[in-house]
Each structure stands twice: as C-alpha cells, then as structure tokens.
C-alpha positions as CSV (number, residue, x, y, z in Angstrom):
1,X,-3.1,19.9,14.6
2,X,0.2,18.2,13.6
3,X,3.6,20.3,15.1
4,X,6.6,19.8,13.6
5,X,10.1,20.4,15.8
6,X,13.8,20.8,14.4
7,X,16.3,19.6,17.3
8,X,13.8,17.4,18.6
9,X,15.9,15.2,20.1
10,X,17.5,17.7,22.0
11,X,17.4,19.1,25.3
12,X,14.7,21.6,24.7
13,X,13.1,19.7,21.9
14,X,12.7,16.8,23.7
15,X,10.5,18.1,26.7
16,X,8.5,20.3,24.0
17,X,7.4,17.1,22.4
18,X,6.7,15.0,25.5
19,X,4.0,18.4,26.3
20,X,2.9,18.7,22.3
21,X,2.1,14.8,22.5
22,X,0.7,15.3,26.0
23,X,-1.6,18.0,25.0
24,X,-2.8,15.5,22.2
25,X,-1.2,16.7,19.3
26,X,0.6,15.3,16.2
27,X,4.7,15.5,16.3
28,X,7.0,15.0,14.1
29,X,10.9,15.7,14.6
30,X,13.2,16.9,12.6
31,X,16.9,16.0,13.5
32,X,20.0,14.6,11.6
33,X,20.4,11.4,13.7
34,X,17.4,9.0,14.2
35,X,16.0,9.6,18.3
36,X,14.4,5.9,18.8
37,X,13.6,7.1,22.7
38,X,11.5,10.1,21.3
39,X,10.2,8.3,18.2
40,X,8.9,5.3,20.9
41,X,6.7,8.6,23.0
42,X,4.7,8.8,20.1
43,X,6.4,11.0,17.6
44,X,7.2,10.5,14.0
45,X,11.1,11.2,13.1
46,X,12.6,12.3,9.7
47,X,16.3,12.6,9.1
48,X,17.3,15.7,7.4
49,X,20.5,18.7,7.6
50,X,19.0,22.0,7.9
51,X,22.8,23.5,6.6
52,X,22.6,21.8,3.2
53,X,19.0,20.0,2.6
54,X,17.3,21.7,-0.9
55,X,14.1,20.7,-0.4
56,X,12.8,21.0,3.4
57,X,9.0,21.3,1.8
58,X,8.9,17.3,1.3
59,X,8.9,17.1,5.0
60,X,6.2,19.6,5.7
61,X,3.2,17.7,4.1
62,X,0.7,17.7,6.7
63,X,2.6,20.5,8.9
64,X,0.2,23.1,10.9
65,X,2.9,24.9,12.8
66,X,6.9,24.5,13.4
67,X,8.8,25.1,16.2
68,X,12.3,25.4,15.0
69,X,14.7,24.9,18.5
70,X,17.3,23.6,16.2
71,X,20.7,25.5,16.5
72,X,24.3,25.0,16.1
73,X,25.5,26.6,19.7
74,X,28.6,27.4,21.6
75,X,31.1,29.9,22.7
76,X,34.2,28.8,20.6
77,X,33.9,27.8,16.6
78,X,34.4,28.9,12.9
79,X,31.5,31.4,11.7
80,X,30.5,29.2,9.1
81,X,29.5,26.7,11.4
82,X,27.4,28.7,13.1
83,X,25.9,30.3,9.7
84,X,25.6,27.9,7.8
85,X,22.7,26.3,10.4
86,X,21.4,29.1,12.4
87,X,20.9,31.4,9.3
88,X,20.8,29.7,6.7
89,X,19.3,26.9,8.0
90,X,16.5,28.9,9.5
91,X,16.3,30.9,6.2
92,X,15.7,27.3,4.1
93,X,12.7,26.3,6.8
94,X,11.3,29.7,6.8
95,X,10.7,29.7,2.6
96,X,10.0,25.8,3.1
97,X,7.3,27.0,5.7
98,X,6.0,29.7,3.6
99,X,5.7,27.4,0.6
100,X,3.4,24.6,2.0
101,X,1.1,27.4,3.4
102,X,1.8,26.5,7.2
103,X,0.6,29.6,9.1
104,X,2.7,29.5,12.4
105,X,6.5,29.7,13.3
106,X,7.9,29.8,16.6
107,X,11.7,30.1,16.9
108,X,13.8,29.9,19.6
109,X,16.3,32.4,20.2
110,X,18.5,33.5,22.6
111,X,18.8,36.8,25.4
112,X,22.3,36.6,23.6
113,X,21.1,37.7,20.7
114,X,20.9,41.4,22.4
115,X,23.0,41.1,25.1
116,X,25.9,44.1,24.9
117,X,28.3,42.3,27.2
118,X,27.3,44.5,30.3
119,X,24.9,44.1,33.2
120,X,20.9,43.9,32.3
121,X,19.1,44.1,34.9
122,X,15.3,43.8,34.6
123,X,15.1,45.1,31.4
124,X,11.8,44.9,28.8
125,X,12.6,43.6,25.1
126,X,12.5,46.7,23.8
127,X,15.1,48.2,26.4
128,X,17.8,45.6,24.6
129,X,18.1,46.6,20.3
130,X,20.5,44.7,18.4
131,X,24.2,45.1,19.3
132,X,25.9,46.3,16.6
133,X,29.4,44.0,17.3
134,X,29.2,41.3,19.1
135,X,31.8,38.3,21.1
136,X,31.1,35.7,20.0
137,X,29.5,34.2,16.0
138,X,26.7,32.2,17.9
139,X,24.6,35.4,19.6
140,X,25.3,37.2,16.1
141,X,24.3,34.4,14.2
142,X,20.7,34.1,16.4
143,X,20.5,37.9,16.3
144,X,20.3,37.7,12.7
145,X,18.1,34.5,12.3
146,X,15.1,35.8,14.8
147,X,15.3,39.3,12.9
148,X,14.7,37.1,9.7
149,X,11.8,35.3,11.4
150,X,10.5,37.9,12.8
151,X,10.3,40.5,9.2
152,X,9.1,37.1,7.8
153,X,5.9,37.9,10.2
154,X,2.2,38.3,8.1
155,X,-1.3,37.9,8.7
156,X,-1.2,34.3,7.1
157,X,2.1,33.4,8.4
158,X,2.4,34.4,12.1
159,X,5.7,34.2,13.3
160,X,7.6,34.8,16.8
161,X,10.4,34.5,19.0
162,X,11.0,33.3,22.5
163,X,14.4,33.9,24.3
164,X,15.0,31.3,26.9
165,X,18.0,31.9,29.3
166,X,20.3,29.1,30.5
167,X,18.1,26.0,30.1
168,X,18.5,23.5,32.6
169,X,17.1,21.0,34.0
170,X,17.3,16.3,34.4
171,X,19.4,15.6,31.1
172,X,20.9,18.6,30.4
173,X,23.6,17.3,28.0
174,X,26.0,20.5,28.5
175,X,25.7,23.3,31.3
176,X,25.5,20.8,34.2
177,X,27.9,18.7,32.8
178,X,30.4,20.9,31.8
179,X,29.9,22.4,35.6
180,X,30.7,18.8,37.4
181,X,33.7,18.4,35.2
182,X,35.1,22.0,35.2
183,X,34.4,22.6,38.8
184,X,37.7,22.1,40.2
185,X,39.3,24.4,38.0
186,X,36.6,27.1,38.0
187,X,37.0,30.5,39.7
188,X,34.2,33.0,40.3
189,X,34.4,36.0,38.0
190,X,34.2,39.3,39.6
191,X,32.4,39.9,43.0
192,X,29.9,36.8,42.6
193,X,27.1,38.5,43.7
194,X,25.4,38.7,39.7
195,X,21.9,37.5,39.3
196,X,20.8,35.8,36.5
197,X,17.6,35.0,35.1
198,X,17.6,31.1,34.3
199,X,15.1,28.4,32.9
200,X,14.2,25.0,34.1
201,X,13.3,23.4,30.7
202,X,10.0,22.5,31.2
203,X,9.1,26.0,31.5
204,X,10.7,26.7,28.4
205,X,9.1,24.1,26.8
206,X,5.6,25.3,28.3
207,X,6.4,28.9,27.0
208,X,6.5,27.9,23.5
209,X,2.9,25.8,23.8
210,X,1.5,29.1,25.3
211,X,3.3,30.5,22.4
212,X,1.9,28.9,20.3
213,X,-1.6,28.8,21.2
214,X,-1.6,32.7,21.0
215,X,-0.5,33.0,17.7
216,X,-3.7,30.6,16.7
217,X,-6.0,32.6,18.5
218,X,-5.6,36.7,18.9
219,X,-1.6,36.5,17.6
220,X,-0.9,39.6,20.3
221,X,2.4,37.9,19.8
222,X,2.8,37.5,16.0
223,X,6.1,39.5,14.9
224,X,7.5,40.3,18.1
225,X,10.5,38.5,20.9
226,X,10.0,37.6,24.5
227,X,12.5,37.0,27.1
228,X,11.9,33.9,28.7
229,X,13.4,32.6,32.4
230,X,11.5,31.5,35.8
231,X,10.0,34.2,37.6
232,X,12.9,34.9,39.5
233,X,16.5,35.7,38.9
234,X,19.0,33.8,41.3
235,X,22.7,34.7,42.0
236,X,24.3,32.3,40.0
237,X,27.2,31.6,42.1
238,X,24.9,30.4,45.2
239,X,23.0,28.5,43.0
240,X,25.8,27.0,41.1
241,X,27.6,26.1,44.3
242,X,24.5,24.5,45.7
243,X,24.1,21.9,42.7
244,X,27.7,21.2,43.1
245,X,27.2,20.7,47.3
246,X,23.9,18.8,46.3
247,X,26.1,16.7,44.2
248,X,28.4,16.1,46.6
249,X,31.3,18.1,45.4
250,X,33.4,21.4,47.1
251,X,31.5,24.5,46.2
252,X,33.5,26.6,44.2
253,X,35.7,29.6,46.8
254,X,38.8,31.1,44.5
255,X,37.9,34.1,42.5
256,X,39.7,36.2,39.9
257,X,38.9,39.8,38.7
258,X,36.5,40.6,35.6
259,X,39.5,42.4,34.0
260,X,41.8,39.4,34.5
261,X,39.7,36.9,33.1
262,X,38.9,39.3,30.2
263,X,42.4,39.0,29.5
264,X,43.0,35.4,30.2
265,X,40.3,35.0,27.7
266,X,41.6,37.3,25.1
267,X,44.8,35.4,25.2
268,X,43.1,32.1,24.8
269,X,41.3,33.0,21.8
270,X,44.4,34.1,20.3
271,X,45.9,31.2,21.3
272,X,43.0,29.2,19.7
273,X,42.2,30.8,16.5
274,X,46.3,31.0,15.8
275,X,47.3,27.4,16.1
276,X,44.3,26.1,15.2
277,X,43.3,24.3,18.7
278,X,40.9,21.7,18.6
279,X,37.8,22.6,21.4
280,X,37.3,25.8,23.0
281,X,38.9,27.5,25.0
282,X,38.7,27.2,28.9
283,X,37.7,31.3,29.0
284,X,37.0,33.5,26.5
285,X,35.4,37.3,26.7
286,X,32.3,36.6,25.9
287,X,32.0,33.5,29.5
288,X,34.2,36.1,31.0
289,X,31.4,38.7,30.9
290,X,28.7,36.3,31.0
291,X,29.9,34.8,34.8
292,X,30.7,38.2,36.2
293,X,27.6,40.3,34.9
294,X,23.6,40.3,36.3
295,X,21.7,39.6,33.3
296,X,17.6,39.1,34.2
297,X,14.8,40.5,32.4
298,X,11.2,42.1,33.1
299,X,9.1,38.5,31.9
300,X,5.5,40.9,32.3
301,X,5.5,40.9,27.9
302,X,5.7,37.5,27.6
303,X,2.8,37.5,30.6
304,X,0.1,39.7,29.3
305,X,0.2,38.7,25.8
306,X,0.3,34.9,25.8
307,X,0.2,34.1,29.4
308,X,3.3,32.7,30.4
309,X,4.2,31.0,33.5
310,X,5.7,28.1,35.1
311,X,5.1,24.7,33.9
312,X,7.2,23.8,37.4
313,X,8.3,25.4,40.1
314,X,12.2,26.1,39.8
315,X,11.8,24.3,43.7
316,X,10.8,21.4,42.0
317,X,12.9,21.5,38.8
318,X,16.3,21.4,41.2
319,X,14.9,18.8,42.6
320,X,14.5,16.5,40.0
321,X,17.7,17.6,38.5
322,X,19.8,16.8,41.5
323,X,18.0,13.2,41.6
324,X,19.2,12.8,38.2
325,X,22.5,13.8,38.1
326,X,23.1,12.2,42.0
327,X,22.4,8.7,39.6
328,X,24.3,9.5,36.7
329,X,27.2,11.3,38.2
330,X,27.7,10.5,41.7
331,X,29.3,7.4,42.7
C-alpha cells in the first residue's frame, strides 16, 4: 500500500508520515519546497503547486490512497489566496485521484468549517450544518472544499473528512510560537473560563491512519466528517498560561470584554483591508470570538465508526512540547 500526503512537510503531515512509514507503508509527499529531513525517514518527495499544477495524475502512478493535509491557512488574507489552494487545489487532486482509479481520500478539514462564531459545546457533527456567512475566507474556503470531497464520495472512491481542532504539539511552527511572542501584549477575551477541545498532533496524525484503515475495510466512514480533538476539552486560558509558566514566562492576567475586542477587531480589519497592510492584524472578529467562546465537541462518531483514540496522552504530549520549546525558545 503506497500513501501519498500533500503538506507533507508540515506540521500535521510530517508526524502522519513518520506513523504511515512506521506502520510499514509506502510515502510519498507532496509539497512545493523539497523536505530533505522527511525525505531522509524514508519517504519519497515530489515538488508540485496544488493552485496552478495541470496535471497532478503524473504524480499519482503507484498511489493507493491520499491524504490531502495541504492548505493555505490563516485569519487575515486575500480570498484568492485561500481559493485558489484550498478549493481549487483540492478540486485538481480530487479529479487527479479519480482519474488514476485510487479508491481512498482522506481530507483534513477544519471545526471552522461549521463553526457559527458562538459557543459549541459538546456538539455531534450533525448538530453543526454549514454557516451560511462566515468571518473569515479560510473556514469558508475549507467549508466548501470538504463538501466537495465529501459529494465526491462512491463505492469505488471512498472519501472522508476529519476536523482536527488547534493542533499542537514539539514543532508546532505557528500557535505556540505566535503565543511566546505575542504574550506580552495578549489579553484574555471575555470571562476566560471557555473550554476548548484541542489536539496534540500525534493524535491527529493517528486519527487519519484509523481513518484510513476504515475506509479499506467496512468504510462506516466513507462520505461523512468527524470532529477530532483529545478526549477532553481544557480551558484554554489555564492551559495557555501553563505553557507560558512552563516556559518560563508571566502568565497572561489583563482581560478585555468580548464586545470590545470585537470592535478592536473590526477596526483593525478596516484598517487592514483599506491601506493595504502587510500581515494580519493583531485581532480580528473571527480570534475575537474564537478566544472568548467554548468550542468542544462530542468525539463518540469518530469512536464507534473507526475507532478513534489517543495516539498519546495529552499528559505526555505537554510534556514533550515544553522540552522542546524550553531548547528552542528559552535562554
């Protein structure tokens, strides 16, 4: 069985090949820069653009099943940007796919994808439709791509999506980060008592082997979305404070109101998208909502029809993370 991955050399990507090759089976990535690091574990790398590449069915000789964690993502940025990978993109890989004759598709999406800005708390997949505006062009742009997987869904090409929520994890290239840098300027939004259901990236990278194994066996999955975090949801704000106490830095004490930073937000994407700002802004409505709002789900889909659980504990996980970040951050 030979996998192919898009974003392979990314943060998700890279811990679902180290499992793919560690379960024995072929890998190949596809990415737009060359990934020596992942290339030296065993897997073969091909250079191609998902936005603008013709012909994605040279690349798939030899391809059993795709997993497709590429994605243009972010809170601030023009709409073509984001379409122009995460829909069209996933549209040229899906007729690609369907071309060669491969059989399975796994994509990853996002809880964004269906998230209506408000608190959702415990809810099932099908307790959460398809907003019908949205904040922000990346949730829109993955609400549209896993609908397009998912209608792309038959008995010879089995199809699904997994929503992991808030990767993290050792090597997490932006939310930890972004956290260390940002924290003395960061304010908790609302009453900071919101929980959240997050994902150490191992377990995400496990849920899409158990994925995947499903759709090659009974397919109880085949056509349909899972949410996907560890088992429990945490309040964010403890557990954001205690990476940055871990870390050695001041936990984070000021707050500001929901309605304030709404507006702070508002004002900044004005600001932005009028003069033309380089970056993103430092709020917008979409993080505004996002930090002040519990957003978990009910995981007992994603358990009965494929099996899902934790690769590693979310214990364990912080641990690791912490070790990594103490020698790469901390003097």
């Amino acid at each position: 069985m030979n996998a192919l991955v898009t974003g392979g050399g990314g943060f998700l990507g890279k811990a679902l090949v180290k499992q793919l090759l560690d379960s024995g089976m072929g890998v190949t990535i596809l990415s737009r820069s060359r990934y020596p690091s992942i290339e030296a574990m065993g897997a073969k790398g091909i250079q191609a653009d998902l936005s603008n590449t013709s012909d994605l069915g040279e690349h798939l000789t030899g391809i059993d099943i795709i997993f497709h964690t590429a994605a243009k993502a972010g809170v601030w940025g023009k709409k073509e940007d984001f379409w122009s990978i995460n829909v069209a993109g996933t549209e040229r890989l899906l007729q690609a796919a369907q071309k060669k004759g491969i059989q399975y598709f796994i994509y990853t999406s996002s809880p964004s994808a269906v998230w209506h800005g408000g608190d959702e708390i415990n809810l099932k997949e099908e307790d959460c439709p398809y907003p019908e505006q949205y904040l922000g062009h990346y949730p829109h742009s993955k609400a549209v791509a896993e609908k397009m997987v998912l209608d792309a869904n038959r008995p010879n090409f089995r199809t699904t999506s997994l929503r992991p929520h808030l990767i993290w994890g050792p090597e997490d290239p932006h939310f930890i980060p972004r956290l260390l840098e940002r924290a003395h300027r960061l304010r908790i939004v609302g009453n900071g008592q919101n929980k959240v259901g997050i994902c150490y990236v191992e377990n995400a990278a496990y849920a899409h082997i158990l994925a995947a194994k499903e759709l090659q066996a009974e397919a109880k999955n085949s056509g349909k979305a899972y949410f996907i975090t560890d088992k429990e949801p945490i309040l964010i704000w403890e557990w954001l404070n205690s990476v940055l106490t871990s870390l050695g830095k001041p936990p984070i004490r000021k707050r500001i109101s929901l309605s304030l930073a709404e507006k702070v937000g508002g004002f900044l994407e004005w600001v932005w998208r009028t003069f033309s700002v380089k970056g993103e802004p430092m709020m917008t409505r979409f993080v505004a909502r996002q930090l002040a709002h519990s957003h978990y789900y009910d995981l007992s889909a994603a358990i009965a029809d494929f099996g899902y659980t934790e690769h590693t504990s979310p214990e364990e996980g912080f641990e690791n993370m912490i070790r990594y970040f103490s020698e790469k951050y901390v003097p």
